[in-house]
RODO-2510 file (C-alpha; in nm, 4 decimals, decimal comma):
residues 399
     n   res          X          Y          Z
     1     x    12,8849    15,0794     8,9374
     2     x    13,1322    15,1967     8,6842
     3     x    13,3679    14,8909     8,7362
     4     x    13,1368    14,6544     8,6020
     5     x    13,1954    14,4902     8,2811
     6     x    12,9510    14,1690     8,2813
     7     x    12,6273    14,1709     8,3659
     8     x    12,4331    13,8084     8,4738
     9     x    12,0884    13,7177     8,5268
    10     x    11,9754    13,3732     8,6332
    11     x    11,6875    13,2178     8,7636
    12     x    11,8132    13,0103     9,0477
    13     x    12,0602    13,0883     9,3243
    14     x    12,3194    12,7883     9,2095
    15     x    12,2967    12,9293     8,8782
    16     x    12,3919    13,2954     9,0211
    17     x    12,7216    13,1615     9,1926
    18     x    12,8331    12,8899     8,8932
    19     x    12,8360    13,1550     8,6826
    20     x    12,9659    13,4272     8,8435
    21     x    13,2541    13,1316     8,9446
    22     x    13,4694    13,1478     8,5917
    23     x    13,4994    13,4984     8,6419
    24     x    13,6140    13,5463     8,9721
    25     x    13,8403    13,2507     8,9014
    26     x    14,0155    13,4609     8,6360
    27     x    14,0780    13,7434     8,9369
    28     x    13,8007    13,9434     8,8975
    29     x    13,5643    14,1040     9,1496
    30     x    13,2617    13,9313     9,1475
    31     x    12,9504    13,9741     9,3422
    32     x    12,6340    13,7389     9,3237
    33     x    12,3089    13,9394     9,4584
    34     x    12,1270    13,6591     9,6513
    35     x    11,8396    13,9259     9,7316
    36     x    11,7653    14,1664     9,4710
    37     x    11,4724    14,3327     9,6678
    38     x    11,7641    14,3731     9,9809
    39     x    11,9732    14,5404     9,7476
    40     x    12,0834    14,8778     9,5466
    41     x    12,3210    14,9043     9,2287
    42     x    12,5555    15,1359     9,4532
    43     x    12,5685    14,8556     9,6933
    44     x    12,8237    14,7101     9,4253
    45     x    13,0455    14,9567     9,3630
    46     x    13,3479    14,7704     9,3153
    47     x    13,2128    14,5120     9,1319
    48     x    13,3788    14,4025     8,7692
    49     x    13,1235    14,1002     8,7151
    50     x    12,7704    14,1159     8,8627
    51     x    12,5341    13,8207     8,8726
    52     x    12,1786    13,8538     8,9827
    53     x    11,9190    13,5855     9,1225
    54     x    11,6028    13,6311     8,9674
    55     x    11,4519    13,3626     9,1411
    56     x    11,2742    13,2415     8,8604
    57     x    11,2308    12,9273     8,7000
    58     x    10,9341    12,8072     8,8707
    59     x    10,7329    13,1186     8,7915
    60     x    10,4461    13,1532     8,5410
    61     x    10,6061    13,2453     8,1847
    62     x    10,4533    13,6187     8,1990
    63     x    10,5536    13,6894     8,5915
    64     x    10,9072    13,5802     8,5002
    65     x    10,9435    13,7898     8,2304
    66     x    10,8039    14,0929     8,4543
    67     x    11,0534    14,0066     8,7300
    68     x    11,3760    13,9700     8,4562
    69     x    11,2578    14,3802     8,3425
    70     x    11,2560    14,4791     8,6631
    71     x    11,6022    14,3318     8,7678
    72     x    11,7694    14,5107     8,4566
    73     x    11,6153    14,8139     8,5742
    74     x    11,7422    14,8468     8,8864
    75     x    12,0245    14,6712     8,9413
    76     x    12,2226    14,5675     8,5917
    77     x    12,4109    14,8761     8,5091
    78     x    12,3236    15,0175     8,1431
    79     x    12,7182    15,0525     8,0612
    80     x    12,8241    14,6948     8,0837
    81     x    12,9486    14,5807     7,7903
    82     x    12,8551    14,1733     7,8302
    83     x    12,5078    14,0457     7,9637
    84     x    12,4479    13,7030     7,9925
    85     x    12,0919    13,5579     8,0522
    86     x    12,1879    13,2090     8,2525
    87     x    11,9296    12,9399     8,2099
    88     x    11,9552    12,6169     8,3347
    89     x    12,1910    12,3732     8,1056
    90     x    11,8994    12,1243     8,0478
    91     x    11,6514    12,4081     7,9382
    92     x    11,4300    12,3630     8,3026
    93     x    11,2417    12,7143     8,3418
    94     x    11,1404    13,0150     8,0911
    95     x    11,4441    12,9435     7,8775
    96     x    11,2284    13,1522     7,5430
    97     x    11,0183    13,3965     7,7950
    98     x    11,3208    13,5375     7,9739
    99     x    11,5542    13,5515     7,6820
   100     x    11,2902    13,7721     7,4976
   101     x    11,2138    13,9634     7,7631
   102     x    11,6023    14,0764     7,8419
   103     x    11,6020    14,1188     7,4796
   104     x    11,3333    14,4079     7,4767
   105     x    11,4052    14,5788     7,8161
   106     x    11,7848    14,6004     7,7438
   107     x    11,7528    14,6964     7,3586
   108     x    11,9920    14,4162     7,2776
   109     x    11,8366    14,2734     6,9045
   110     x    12,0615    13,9507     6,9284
   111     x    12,0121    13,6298     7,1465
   112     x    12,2846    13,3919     7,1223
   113     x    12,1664    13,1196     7,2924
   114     x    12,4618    12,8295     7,3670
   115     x    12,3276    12,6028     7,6652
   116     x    12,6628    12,3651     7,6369
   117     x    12,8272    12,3170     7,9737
   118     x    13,0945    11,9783     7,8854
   119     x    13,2859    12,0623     8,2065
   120     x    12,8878    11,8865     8,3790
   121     x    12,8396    11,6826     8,0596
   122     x    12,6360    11,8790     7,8669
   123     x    12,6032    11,9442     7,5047
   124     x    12,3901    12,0435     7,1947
   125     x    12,3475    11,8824     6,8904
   126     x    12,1467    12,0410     6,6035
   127     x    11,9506    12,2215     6,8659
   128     x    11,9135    12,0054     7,0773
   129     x    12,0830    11,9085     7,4827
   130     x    12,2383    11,6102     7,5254
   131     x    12,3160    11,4947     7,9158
   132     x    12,6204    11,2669     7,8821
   133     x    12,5531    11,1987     7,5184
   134     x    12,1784    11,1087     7,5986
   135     x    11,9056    11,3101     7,4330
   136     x    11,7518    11,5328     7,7278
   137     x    11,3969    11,4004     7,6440
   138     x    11,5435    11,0413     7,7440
   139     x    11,6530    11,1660     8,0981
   140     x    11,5113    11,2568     8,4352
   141     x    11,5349    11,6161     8,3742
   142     x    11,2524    11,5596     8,1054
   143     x    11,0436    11,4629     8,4002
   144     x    11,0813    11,7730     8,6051
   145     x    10,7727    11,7967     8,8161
   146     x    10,8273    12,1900     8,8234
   147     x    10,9417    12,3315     8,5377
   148     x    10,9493    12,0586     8,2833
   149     x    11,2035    12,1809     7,9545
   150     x    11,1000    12,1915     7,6297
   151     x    11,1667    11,8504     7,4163
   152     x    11,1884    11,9987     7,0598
   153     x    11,5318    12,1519     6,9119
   154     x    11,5818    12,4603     7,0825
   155     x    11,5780    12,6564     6,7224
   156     x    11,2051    12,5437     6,7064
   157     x    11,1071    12,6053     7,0045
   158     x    11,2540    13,0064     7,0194
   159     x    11,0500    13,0108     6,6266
   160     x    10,7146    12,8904     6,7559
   161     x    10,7705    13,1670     7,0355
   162     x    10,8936    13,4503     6,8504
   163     x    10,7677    13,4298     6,5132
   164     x    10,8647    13,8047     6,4058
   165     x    11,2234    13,7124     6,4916
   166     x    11,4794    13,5265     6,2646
   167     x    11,5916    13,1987     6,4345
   168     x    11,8472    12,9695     6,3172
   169     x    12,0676    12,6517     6,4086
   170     x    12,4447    12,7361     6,4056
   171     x    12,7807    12,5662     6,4783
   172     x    12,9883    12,6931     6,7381
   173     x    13,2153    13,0123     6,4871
   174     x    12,8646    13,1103     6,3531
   175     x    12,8049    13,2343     6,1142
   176     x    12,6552    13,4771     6,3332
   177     x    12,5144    13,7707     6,0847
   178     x    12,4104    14,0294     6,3816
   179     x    12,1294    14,2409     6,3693
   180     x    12,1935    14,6159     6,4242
   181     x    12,0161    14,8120     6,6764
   182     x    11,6740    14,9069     6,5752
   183     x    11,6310    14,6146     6,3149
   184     x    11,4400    14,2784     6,3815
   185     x    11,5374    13,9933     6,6617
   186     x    11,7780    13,7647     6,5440
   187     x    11,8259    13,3963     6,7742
   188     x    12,1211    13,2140     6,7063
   189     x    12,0985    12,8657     6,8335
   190     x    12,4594    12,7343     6,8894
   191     x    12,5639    12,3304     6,9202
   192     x    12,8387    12,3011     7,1248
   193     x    13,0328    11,9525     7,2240
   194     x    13,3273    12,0967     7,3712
   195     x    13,5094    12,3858     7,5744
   196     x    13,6709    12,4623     7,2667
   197     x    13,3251    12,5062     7,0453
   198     x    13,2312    12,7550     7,3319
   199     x    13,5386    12,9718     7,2618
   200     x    13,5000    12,9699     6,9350
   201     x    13,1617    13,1286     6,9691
   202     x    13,3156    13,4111     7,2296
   203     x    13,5848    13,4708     6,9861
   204     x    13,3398    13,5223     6,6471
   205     x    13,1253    13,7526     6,8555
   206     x    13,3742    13,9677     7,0709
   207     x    13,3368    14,2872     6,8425
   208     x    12,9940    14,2468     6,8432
   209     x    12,8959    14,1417     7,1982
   210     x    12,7222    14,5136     7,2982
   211     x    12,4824    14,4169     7,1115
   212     x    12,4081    14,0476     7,1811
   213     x    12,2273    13,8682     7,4757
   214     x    12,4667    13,5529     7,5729
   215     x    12,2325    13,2587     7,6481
   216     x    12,3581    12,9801     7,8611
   217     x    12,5207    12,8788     8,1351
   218     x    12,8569    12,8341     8,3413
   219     x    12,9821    12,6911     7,9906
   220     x    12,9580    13,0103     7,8395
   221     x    13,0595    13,2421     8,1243
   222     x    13,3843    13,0783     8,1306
   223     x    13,4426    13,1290     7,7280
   224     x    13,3819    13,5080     7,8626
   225     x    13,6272    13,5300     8,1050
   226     x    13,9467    13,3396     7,9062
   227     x    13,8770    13,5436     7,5886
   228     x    13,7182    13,8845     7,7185
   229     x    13,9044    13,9635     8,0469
   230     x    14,2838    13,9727     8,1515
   231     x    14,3645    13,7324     8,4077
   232     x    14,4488    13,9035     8,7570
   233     x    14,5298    13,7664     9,0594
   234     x    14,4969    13,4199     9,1360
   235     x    14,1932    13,3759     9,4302
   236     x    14,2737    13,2520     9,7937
   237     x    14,1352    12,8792     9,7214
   238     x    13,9362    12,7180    10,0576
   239     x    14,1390    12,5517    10,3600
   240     x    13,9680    12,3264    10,5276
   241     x    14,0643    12,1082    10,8606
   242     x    13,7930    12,1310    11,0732
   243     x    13,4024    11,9538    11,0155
   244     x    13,2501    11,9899    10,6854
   245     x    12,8335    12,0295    10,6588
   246     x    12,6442    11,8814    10,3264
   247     x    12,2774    11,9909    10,3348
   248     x    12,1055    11,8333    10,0428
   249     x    11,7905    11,9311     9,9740
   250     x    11,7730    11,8522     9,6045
   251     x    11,4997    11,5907     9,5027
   252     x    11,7705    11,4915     9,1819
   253     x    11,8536    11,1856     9,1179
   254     x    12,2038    11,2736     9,0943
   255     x    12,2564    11,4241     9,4401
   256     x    12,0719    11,0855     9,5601
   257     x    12,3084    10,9155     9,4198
   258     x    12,6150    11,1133     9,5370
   259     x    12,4581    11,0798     9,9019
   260     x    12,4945    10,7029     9,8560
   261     x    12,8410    10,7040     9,7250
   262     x    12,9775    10,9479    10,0185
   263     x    12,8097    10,7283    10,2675
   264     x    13,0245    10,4740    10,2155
   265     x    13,3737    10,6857    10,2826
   266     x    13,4428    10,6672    10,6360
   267     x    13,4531    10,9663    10,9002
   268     x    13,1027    11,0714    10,6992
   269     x    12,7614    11,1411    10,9332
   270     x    12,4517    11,0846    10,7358
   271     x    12,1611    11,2879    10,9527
   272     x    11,8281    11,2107    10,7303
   273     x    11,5680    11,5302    10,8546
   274     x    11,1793    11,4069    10,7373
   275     x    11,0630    11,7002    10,5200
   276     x    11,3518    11,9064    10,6870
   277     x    11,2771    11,8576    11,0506
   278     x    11,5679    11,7429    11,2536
   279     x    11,6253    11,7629    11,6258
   280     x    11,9541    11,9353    11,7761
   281     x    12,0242    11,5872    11,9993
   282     x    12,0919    11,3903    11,6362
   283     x    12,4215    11,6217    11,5868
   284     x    12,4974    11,8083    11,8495
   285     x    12,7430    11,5184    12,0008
   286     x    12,8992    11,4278    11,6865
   287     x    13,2993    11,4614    11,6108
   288     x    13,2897    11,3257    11,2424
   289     x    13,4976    11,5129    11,0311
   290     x    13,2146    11,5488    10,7442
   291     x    12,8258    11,5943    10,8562
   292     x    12,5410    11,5269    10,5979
   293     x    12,2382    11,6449    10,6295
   294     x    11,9460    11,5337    10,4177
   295     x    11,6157    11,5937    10,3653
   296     x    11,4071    11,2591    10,2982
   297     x    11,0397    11,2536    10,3167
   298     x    10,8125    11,2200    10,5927
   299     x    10,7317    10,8890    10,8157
   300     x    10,3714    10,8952    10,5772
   301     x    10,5764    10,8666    10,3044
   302     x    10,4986    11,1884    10,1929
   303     x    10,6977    11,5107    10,0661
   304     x    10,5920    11,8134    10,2279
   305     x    10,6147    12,1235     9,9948
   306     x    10,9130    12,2452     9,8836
   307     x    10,9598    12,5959    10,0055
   308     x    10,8836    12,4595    10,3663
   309     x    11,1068    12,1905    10,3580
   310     x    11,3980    12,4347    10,2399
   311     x    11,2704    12,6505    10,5193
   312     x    11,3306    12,3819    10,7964
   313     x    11,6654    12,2390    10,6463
   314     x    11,7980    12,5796    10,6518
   315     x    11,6909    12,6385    11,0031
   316     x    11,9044    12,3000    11,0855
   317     x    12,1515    12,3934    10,8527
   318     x    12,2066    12,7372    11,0417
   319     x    12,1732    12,6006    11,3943
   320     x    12,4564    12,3189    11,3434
   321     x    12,6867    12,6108    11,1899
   322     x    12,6034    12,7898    11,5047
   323     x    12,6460    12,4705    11,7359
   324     x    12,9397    12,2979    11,5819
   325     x    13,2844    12,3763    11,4886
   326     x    13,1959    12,3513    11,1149
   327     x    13,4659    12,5003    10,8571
   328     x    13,3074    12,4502    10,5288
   329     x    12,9388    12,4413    10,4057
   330     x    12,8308    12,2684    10,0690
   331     x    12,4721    12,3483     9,9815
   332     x    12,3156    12,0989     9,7026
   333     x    11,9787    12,2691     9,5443
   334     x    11,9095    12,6328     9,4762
   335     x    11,6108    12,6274     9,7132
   336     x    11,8370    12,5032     9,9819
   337     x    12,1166    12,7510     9,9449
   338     x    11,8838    13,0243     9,8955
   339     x    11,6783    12,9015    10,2714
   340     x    12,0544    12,9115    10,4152
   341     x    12,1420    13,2595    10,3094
   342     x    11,8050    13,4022    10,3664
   343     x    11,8251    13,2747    10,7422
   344     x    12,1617    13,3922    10,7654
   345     x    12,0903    13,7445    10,6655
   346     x    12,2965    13,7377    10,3639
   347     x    12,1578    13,9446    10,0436
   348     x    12,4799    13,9167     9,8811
   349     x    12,8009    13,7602     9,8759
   350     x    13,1128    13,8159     9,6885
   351     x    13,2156    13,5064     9,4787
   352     x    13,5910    13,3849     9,5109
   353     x    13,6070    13,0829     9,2500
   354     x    13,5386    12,8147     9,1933
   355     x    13,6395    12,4937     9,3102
   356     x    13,5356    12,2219     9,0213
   357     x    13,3186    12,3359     8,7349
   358     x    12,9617    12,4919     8,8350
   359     x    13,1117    12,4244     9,2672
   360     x    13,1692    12,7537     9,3290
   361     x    13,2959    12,8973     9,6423
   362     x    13,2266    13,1860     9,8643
   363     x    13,3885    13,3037    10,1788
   364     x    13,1645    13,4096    10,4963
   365     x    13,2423    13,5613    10,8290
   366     x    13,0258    13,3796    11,1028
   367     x    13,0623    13,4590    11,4507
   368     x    13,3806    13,5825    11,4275
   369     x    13,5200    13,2715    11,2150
   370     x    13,5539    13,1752    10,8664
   371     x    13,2988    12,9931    10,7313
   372     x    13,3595    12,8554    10,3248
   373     x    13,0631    12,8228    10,1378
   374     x    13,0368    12,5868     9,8608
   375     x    12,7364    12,5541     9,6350
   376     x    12,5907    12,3122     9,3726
   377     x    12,2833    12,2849     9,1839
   378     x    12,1113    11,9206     9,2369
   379     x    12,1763    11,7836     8,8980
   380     x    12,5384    11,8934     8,8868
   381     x    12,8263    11,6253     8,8468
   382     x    12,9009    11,2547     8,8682
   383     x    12,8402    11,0106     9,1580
   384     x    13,1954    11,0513     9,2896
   385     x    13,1075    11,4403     9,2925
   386     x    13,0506    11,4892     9,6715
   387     x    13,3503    11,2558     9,7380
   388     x    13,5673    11,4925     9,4739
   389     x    13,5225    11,8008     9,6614
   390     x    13,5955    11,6784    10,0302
   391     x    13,9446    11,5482     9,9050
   392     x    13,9951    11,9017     9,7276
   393     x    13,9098    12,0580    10,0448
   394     x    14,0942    11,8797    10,2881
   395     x    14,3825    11,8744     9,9888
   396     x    14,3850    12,2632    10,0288
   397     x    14,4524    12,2437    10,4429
   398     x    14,7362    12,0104    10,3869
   399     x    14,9172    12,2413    10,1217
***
């Protein structure tokens, strides 16, 4: 693994591919391990950027920290000169528990932790998110029934947890006075409104990023790539003419409102499967150019649990790629595009770009055909979103 220069570790499978999607954008060879159990650091040999699913954020603090060791130790290689811990943009998971723990395992004595994604409408303020200029505690994501975020500015929260480290609260150019190897922690808590704040951070810390821990998400992975890496060669870009699948199986109320607006558009399918169960006879007839399939819950009412559902919705997912002449796939949820790829086999996939900001893309071979994979995380975009990417797609076919 000589070739690789950045280093990623996230906690959800969407998070692995929209951040590994800025770099491979910029022409570099990116790989996103869906599986790190199925997998070996010489299995990436060519790689220049590496991202890793932890599979995460819904763990106990202490067994995600033990997981986040173990990935570094066998699969991020010690020479890469940029690591970035990816967390979730509105602080969902163990944002503290992980960063400390890739802190001590790599030997890295600075976090610098800058959760700002604008491109999806997020940014910090004094320390703390904002979702489309609304404090985080006043949206849904405060409500996560899984892994609620914290509420408190983010500088606060990292001091409460690591009181032997400094903390502090810093504008996008810093300062950022970096700790040397072998002297105490140091957090750096960075606001962020813009794309530009977020290269303004890459740019104060370049000289100094061996030995810092980049914090964030997709935001900050894209700073990387324009200020740390040369351009190459442009990525093929998806070409789509034939059927397109949707499986959402994100409980967001974003996605269920991007399910509403694409409804409306015509030549669009909407197959609703109760807790993921769907029979072959709902889809197996159909000719409309875009398929959706949902997961709703079941006639009681009820929502069966999560990993199950995922389980089933892949299993439909998989059998109308198999049955249908379907061209492109768009996975919304990590748990859903994670069920997909497991029951396609598929510990790893090579990232190609990305299509809008945090929508990467991936290119498969199924059957002997190309199928694209798109993914994005439940929360991700406006309610035009869905509607966005179909025209880019079908866009692409006609150029």
């Amino acid at each position: 693994m000589s070739g690789v220069r950045v280093a990623i570790l996230a906690d959800d499978l969407t998070g692995t591919l929209d951040v590994a999607g800025p770099f491979a954008a910029h022409g570099h060879a990116t790989w996103a391990v869906v599986n790190p159990r199925a997998c070996t650091r010489e299995a990436f040999d060519g790689a220049e950027v590496l991202s890793v699913n932890c599979a995460s954020r819904h763990l106990p603090a202490a067994e995600a920290a033990g997981v986040l060791r173990d990935a570094i130790e066998r699969l991020c290689p010690p020479q890469a000169g940029i690591l970035i811990k990816k967390i979730d943009s509105t602080l969902r998971g163990n944002v503290v528990a992980e960063t400390m723990a890739v802190l001590a395992a790599c030997g890295r004595p600075n976090a610098v932790v800058a959760p700002a994604f604008p491109g999806q409408g997020r940014t910090v303020t004094r320390g703390m998110v904002h979702v489309t200029g609304v404090p985080l505690a006043q949206t849904g994501f405060a409500r996560d029934a899984l892994s609620p975020p914290p509420l408190d500015p983010l500088h606060r929260v990292f001091r409460a947890a690591a009181p032997d480290a400094h903390v502090e609260n810093v504008a996008p150019a810093g300062p950022f006075m970096l700790a040397r190897r072998g002297e105490a922690t140091r957090v750096f808590v960075v606001d962020g409104q813009s794309d530009a704040d977020l290269l303004s951070t890459v740019r104060a810390l370049q000289r100094g990023l061996r030995d810092c821990v980049l914090v964030g998400s997709a935001g900050i992975a894209a700073a990387v790539a324009q200020v740390c890496l040369a351009r190459g060669s442009a990525p093929a870009r998806p070409r789509v003419s034939g059927q397109v699948l949707i499986a959402v199986g994100s409980r967001a109320e974003q996605s269920a409102a991007q399910v509403a607006a694409l409804q409306r558009q015509r030549g669009v399918t909407l197959l609703d499967a109760p807790n993921g169960r769907l029979s072959d006879a709902a889809w197996m007839r159909s000719d409309a150019s875009t398929l959706m399939l949902r997961a709703t819950p079941g006639a009681d009412g009820k929502e069966g649990d999560a990993d199950e559902v995922a389980a089933l919705l892949a299993q439909a997912a998989v059998r109308m790629l198999r049955g249908r002449p379907i061209a492109a796939l768009l996975a919304t949820g990590g748990d859903t595009a994670l069920a997909i790829l497991d029951a396609l086999a598929r510990p790893a996939l090579q990232v190609m770009g990305d299509l809008l900001p945090g929508i990467p893309y991936c290119r498969l071979d199924l059957d002997g055909r190309t199928l694209w994979l798109l993914t994005k995380a439940g929360g991700f975009g406006t309610r035009d979103t869905l509607i966005k990417v179909l025209a880019l797609l079908r866009a692409s076919a006609r150029g």
